[in-house]
N, C-alpha and C positions, 0 to 999 in steps of 0.2 A: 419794698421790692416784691416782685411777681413776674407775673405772665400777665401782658395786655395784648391788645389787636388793636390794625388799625379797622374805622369804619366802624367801631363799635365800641361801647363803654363796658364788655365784660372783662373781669379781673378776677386770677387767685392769684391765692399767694402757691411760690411753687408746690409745697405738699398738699397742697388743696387743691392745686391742680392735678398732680397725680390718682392722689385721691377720686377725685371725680374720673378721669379717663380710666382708671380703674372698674368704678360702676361701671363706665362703657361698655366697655368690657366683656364686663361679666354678663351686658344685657345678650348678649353676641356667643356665650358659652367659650370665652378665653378667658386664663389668666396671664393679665399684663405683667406680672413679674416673672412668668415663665416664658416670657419676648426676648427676642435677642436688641441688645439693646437698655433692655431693663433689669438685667441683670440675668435672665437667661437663655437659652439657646434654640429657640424655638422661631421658625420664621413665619411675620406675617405673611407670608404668600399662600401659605395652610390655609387663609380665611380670606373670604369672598364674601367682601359685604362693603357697601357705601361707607362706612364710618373710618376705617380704617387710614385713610390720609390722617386724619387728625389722630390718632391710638400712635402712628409710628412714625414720629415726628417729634423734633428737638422741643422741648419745653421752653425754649427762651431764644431762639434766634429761627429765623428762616422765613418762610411763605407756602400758603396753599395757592393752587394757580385757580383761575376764574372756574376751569372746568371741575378742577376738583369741588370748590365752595358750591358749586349749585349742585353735586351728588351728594355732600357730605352735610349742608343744612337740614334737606328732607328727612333726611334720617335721624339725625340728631333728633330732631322735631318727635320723630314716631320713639324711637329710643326710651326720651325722657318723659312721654306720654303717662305714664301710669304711675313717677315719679312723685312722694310728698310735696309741696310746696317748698319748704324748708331743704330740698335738698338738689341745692346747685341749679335750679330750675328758671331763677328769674338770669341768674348771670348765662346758662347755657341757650335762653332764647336770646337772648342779646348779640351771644356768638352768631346764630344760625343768624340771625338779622343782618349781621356784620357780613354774613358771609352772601346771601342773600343780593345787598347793595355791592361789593365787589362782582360778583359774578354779572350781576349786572351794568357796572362800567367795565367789568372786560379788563380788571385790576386784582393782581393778586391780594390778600390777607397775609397784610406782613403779621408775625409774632416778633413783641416786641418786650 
């Protein structure tokens, strides 16, 4: 069990998907447990940044639409830039890829 997408082969498992949108995050000067939603009451609308469809957003059902996937790969991209190898790096290009090829059929990214 996990978090998949369509249009693309990345996968965690759900605390490793946290996990990782966690980093996100933090690359962004939030903390995602202090989100409403993640347990606390603080709303993403405070933050203005491309990433942020995928930070507030159900970890196992729903879809980014085409427009959001072509704001929200770029950044990802710059995000995980300075990133180890070893951390979440080959699955989060895979996403932006996934998203990348949706936005370009003009097809949402279901989470699956």
């Amino acid at each position: 069990m996990g978090v998949n997408f369509s249009y693309c082969d990345a996968h965690w498992a759900y605390g490793l998907f946290h996990d990782f949108r966690c980093k996100l995050a933090r690359e962004i000067g939030m903390d995602l447990d202090k989100m409403d939603g993640f347990g606390g009451t603080l709303s993403f609308a405070a933050f203005d940044d491309d990433i942020i469809p995928l930070l507030d957003h159900s970890d196992c059902e729903g879809e980014l639409t085409p427009e959001e996937c072509a704001r929200v790969a770029p950044r990802l991209r710059e995000l995980i830039a300075s990133w180890p190898a070893e951390d979440d790096v080959q699955e989060a290009l895979s996403l932006a890829e996934g998203m990348d090829y949706a936005a370009k059929m003009n097809e949402p990214l279901y989470f699956c």
